[in-house]
N, C-alpha and C positions, 0 to 999 in steps of 0.2 A: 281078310279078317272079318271075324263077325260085326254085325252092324251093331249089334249092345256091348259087344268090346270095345269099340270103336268109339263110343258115345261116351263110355267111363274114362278113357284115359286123355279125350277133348276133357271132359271135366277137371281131372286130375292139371291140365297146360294151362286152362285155366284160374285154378285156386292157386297152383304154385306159382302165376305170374302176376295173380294178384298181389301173393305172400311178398313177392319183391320189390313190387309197387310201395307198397306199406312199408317194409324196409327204407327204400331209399328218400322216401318221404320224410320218415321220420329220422332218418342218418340228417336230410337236408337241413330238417329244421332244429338239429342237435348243435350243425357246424355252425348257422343263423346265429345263435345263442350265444356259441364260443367265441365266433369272432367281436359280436355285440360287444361283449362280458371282456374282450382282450384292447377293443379300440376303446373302451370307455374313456373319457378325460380324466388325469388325475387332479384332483382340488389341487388349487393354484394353494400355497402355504401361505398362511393370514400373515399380509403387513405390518410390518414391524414399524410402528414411527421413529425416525430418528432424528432428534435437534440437533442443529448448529448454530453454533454462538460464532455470530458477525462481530468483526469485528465494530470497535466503539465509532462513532461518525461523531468530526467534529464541523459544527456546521459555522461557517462565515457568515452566514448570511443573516442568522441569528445572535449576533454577538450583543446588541443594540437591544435584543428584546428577551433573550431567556436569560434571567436573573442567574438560575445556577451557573448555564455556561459564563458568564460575565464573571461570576464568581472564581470558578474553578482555573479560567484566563489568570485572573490579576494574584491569584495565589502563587499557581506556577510561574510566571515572572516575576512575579515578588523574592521566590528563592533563587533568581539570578539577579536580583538588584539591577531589573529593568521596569517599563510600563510602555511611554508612549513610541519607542523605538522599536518594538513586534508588534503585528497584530494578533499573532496566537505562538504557544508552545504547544507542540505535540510529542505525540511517541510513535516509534518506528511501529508498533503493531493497531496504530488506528488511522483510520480513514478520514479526511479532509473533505469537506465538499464544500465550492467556491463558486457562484453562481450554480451553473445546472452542472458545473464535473464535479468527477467526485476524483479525489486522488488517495493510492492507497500508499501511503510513510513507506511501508515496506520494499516497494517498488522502486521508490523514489531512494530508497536506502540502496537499494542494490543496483542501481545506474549511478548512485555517485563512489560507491566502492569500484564498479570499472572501471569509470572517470578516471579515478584514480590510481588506476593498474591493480585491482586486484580482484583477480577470480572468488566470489564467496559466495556460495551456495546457502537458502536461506538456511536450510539444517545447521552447519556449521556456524552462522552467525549466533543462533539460539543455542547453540551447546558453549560459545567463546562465552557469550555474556548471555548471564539469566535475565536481567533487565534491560528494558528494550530502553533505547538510545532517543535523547530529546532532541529535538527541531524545533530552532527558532522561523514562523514565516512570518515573511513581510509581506504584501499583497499588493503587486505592484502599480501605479497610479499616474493614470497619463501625466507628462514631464517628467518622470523621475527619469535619475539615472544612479548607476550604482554606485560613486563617490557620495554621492546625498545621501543615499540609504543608509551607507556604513558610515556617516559622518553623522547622523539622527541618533542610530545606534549607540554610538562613541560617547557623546553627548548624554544620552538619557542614563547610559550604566555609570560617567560618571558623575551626575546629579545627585544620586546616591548618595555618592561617597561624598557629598556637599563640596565638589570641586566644580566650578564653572569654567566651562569652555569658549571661550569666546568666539563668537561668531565668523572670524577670518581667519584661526589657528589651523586650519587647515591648506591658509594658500602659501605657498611660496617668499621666501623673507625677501628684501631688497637689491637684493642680490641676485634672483632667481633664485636660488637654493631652493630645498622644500625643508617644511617644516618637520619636526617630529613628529607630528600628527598628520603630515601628509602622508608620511612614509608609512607610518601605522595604518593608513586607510590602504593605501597602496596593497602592503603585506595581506589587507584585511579580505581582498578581491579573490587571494588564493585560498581562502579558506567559508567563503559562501557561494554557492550554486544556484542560478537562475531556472527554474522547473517551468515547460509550459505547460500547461495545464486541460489543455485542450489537444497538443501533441501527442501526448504522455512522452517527454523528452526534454532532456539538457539541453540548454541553448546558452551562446552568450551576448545575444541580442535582447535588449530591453524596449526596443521601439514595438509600439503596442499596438495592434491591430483592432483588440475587439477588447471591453471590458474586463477585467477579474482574468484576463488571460494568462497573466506570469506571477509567478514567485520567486521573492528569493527565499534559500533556506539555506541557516546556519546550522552544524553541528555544535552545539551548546554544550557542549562537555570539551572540545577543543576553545572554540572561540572565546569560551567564559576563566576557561585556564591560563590560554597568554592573558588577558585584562587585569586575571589577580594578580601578575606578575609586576603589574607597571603601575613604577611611582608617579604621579605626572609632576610633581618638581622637576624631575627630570625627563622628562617626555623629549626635550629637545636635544638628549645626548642620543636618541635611538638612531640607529646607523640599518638601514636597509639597502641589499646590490641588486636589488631586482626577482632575486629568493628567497634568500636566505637575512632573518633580521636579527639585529644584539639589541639588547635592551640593559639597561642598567640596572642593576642588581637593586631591589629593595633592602633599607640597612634596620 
């Protein structure tokens, strides 16, 4: 081949390899771009604040010194024609807090409905009744035991009703026998519930460990229903067998 032929078509190997050079260059930094442009982060979507309404906290520890709660206490047992026989009325949709526990009614609702044999899921309790359900508690207090409790009780609802109990109507007559008011306290044990409070659990031990550790709690829509029922003229015809109790008819 001639040597000036030879010389144009090196030149030509080289412009066309440069031609591809610059291609792949710039192919390179096109895919650079794409993949940039395909990994980018998407913006996180701006937060949404969302409130929740806690439920109400009713605090014990306070009873002595916030005037409203004080207030709002002696109202609520005022319409069960009680006072020094609870230390608080609450509702199944608020929160209790008793030294440092805090206890939630609702909880304590639905361990005393399996207590009681019965499966209730909380939806279902809220679709039976719109209104959440009252608890009387008592806060329990080295020496007590649960005859005193529900015999303090008995006494203050019916103070009331300007009937005085007298302070041994609850023991046993001469006889042994018991009285009608024992038997009503008796009956009274099936229908309040001891809550530890520091367990989160049923118990039916009142021996006290550690301070503000136990409650009792009544359902006050049960417990305040037999009491309307009973004349105490006749309190000492009530007949209890150990379940089941008669009370004599109001005339």
């Amino acid at each position: 081949m001639p040597k000036k032929q030879s010389e144009q078509s090196r030149k030509v190997l080289i412009a066309a390899a440069a031609v591809v050079i610059v291609l792949l260059i710039a192919g390179g930094i096109w895919q650079l771009q794409t993949n940039k442009t395909e990994k980018a982060p998407v913006p996180a979507p701006e937060k949404v604040a969302v409130s929740v309404k806690n439920q109400p906290v009713i605090d014990y520890n306070q009873l002595d010194k916030d005037k409203a709660l004080g207030d709002m206490m002696t109202e609520r047992k005022a319409a069960y024609g009680v006072n020094k026989g609870l230390d608080m009325i609450v509702k199944s949709d608020e929160t209790v807090k008793i030294g440092d526990e805090t206890v939630n009614m609702g909880d304590v609702q639905r361990k005393i409905h399996a207590k009681e044999g019965g499966i209730v899921t909380q939806s279902l309790l809220l679709n039976a009744k719109k209104t959440a359900d009252a608890y009387g508690i008592y806060v329990v207090q080295p020496g007590d035991n649960i005859w005193n409790i529900h015999f303090k009780l008995l006494k203050d609802y019916f103070s009331h009703k300007s009937v005085k109990i007298a302070p041994m109507a609850d023991e046993p007559d001469p006889k042994g026998f018991s009285s009608g008011v024992g038997k009503l306290l008796k009956f009274s044990e099936n229908m309040a519930y001891i809550y530890n409070v520091k367990e989160r659990a049923l118990t039916s031990d009142l021996n006290i460990i550690q301070p503000l550790s136990k409650i009792v709690v009544y359902n006050m829509d049960k417990a305040f229903d037999l009491l309307e029922t009973i004349d105490y003229s006749k309190v000492h015809l009530i007949q209890f067998d150990g379940e089941n109790i008669w009370i004599p008819a109001q005339q």
